[in-house]
C-alpha positions in Angstrom: 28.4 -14.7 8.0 27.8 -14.4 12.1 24.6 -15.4 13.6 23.7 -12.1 14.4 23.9 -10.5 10.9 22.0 -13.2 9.8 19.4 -12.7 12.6 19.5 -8.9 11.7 18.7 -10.0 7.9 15.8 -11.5 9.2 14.7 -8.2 11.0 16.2 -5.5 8.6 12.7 -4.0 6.9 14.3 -2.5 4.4 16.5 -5.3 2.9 16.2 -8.4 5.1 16.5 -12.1 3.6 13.8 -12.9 0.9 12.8 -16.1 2.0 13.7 -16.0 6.0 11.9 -12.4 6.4 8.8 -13.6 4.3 8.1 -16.6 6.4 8.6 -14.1 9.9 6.4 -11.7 8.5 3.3 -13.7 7.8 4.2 -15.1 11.0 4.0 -12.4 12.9 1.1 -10.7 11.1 -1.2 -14.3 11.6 -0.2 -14.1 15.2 -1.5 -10.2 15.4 -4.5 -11.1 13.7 -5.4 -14.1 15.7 -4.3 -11.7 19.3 -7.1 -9.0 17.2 -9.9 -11.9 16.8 -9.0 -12.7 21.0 -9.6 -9.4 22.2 -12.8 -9.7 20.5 -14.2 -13.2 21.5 -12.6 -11.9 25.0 -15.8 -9.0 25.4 -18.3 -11.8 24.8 -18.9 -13.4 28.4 -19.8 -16.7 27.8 -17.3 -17.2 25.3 -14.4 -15.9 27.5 -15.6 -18.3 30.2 -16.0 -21.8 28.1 -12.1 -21.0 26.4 -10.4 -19.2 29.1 -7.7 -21.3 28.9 -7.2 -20.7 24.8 -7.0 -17.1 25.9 -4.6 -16.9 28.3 -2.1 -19.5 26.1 -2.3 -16.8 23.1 -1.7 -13.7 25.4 1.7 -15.6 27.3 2.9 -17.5 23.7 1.8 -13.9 21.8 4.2 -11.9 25.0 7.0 -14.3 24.5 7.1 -14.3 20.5 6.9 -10.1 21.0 9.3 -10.0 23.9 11.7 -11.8 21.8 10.9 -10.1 18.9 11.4 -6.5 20.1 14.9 -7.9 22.4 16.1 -9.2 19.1 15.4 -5.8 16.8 17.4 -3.6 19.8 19.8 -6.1 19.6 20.8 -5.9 16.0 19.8 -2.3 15.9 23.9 -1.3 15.5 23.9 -3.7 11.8 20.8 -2.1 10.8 22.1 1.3 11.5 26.0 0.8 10.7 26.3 4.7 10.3 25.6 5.0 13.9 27.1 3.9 17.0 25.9 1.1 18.5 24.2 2.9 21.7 22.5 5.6 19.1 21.0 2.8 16.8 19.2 0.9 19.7 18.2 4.3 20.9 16.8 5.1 17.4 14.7 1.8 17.1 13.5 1.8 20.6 12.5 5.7 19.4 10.9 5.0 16.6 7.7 4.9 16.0 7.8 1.1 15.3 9.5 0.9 18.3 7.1 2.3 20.8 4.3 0.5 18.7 6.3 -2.8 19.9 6.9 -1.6 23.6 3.3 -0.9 23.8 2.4 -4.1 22.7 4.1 -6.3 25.5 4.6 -2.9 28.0 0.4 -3.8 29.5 1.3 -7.6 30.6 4.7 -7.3 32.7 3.5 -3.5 34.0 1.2 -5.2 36.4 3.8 -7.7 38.3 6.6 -4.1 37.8 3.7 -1.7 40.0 0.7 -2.1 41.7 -2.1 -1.3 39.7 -6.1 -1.1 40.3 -8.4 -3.3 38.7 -9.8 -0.8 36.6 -6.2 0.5 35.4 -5.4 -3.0 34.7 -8.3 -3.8 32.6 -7.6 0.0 30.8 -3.7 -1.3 30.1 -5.5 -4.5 28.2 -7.1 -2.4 25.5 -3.5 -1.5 24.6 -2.8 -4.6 23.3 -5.0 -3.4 20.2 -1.8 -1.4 19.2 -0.7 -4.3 18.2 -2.9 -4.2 14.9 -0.1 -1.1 14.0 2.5 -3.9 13.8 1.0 -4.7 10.8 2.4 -1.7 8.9 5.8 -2.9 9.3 5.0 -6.2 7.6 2.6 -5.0 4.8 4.5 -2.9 2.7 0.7 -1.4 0.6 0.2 0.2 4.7 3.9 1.9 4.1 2.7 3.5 0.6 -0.5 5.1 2.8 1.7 6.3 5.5 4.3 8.0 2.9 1.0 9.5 1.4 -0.3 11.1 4.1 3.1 12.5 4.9 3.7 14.0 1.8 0.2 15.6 1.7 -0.2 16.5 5.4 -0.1 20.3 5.1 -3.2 19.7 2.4 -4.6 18.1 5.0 -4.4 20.0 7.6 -5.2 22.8 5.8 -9.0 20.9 5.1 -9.0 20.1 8.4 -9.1 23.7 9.5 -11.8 24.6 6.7 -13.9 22.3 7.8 -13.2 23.0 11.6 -14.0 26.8 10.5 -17.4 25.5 9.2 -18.3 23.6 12.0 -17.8 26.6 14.5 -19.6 29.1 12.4 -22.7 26.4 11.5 -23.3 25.7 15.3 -22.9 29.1 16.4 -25.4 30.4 13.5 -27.8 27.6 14.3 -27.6 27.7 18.2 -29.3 31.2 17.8 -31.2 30.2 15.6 -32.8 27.5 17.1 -32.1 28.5 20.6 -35.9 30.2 21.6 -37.9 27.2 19.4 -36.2 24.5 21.2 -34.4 25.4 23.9 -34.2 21.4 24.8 -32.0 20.5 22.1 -30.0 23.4 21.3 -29.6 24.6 24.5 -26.2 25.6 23.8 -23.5 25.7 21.4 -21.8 22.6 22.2 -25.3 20.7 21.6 -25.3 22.6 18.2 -21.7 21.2 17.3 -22.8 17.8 17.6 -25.9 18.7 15.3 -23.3 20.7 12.5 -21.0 17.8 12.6 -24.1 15.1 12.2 -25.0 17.3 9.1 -21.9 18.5 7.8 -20.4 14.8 7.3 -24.3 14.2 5.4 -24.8 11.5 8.3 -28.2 13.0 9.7 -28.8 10.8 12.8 -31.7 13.2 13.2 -31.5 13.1 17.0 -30.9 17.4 16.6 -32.8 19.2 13.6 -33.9 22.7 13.1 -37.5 23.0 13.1 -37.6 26.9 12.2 -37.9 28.0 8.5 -34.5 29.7 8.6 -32.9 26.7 10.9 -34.1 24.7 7.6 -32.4 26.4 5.3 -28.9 26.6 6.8 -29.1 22.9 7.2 -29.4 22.5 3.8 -26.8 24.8 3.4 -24.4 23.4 5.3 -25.0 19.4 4.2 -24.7 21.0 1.1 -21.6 22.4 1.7 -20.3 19.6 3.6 -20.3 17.1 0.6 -17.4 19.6 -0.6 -15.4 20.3 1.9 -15.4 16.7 4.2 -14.6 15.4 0.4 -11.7 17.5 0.1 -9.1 15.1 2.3 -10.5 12.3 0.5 -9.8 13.8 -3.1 -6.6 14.8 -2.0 -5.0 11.6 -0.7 -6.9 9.8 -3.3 -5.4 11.4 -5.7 -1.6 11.6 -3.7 -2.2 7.5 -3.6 -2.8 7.2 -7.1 0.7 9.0 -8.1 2.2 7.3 -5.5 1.1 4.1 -7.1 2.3 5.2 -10.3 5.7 6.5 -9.2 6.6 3.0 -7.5 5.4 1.1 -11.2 8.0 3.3 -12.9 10.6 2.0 -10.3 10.1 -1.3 -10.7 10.2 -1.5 -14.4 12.8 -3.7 -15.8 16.0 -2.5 -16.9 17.5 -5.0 -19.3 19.7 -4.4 -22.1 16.8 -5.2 -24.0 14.3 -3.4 -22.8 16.7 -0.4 -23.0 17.4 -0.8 -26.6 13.3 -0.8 -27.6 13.4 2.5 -25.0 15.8 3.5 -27.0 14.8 2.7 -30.4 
């Protein structure tokens, strides 16, 4: 076997070398996790001053490892994609979503030395190394099962989404002149009211906006009401997507023996 199928073993996420592509993928996902925990420390001060050093060695060893990494998976992008021609399977990869997530990654450390940049764009471009955390999904396979649930119930979905967006328009409207003449100071307009309907229609109630009128009373409690059904309804449906999903990747995995196929049988 040549080095570069056996490198592309390594990388191929859908049947890549037991052992080899285990060891590279809690590799990988330690190394996101600790670049996570930097970002983190990073935002307190003190910290940040005391181990600057510590930080700057992760972001240059986590660059190189991810540099190399993404190089490597456009390289053996044509033995991963046999079917296509070698030009068309790098393209696909670098394409992909996986493979924006991976340009993203590295793409805010070399953008600096490629243009100049202000200060404040430069310190905007850092944040995206959070993306990083999305290279997880390639290396936990339980993050692939959520993903193929959401795309298989995404017109359900949307189709809450829009009820619920509906709602939101009509409660704010309704309670902006409502309220409007009683307080003029906090629902002085519609978009004021919107924060107030999405505050009560996900039953959070900071209470910063509330009606203060009889009939402003009621159609809050109307609407928190309603919102325990309908910002539910995404969650009952992918809850309950997940749960076949589960059950539908238990059936593939049972064993197919000659014995176990003889008691099926019998």
């Amino acid at each position: 076997m040549s080095l570069k199928k056996t490198i592309a073993n390594y990388f191929d996420d859908e049947k890549g070398n037991a052992k080899g592509e285990a060891f590279l993928e809690y590799f990988i996902s330690v190394l996101i996790l600790i670049n996570v925990l930097a970002i983190i420390l990073e935002s307190y001060q003190s910290i940040y001053t005391k181990y600057k050093f510590v930080f700057t060695f992760i972001e240059l060893f986590s660059i190189i490892i991810f540099s190399t990494e993404y190089i490597i998976r456009i390289w053996v992008s044509d033995l991963i994609y046999p079917k296509l021609s070698p030009t068309k399977a790098r393209l696909k990869y670098i394409f992909s979503f996986m493979g924006i997530v991976d340009l993203a990654s590295i793409l805010p450390f070399y953008l600096p030395f490629i243009v100049s940049l202000d200060l404040r764009i430069i310190r905007l471009l850092r944040l995206f190394r959070l993306l990083r955390v999305l290279k997880l999904n390639r290396n936990f396979k339980s993050l692939a099962v959520i993903r193929s649930v959401i795309v298989k119930t995404k017109n359900e979905i949307l189709v809450s989404a829009i009820l619920v967006f509906i709602l939101l328009i009509i409660a704010s409207t309704l309670m902006f002149y409502i309220e409007n003449k009683a307080q003029p100071e906090a629902f002085e307009n519609i978009g004021q009211a919107l924060w107030w309907a999405v505050a009560t229609l996900t039953t959070v109630g900071y209470g910063d906006i509330y009606p203060i009128t009889g009939l402003g009373k009621i159609m809050s409690a109307v609407i928190a009401l309603l919102g325990i059904g309908f910002v539910a309804l995404p969650t009952g449906i992918i809850s309950s997507a997940y749960i076949e999903e589960i059950r539908s990747l238990k059936k593939s995995q049972q064993c197919f023996c000659p014995h176990c196929n003889k008691e099926i049988i019998e």
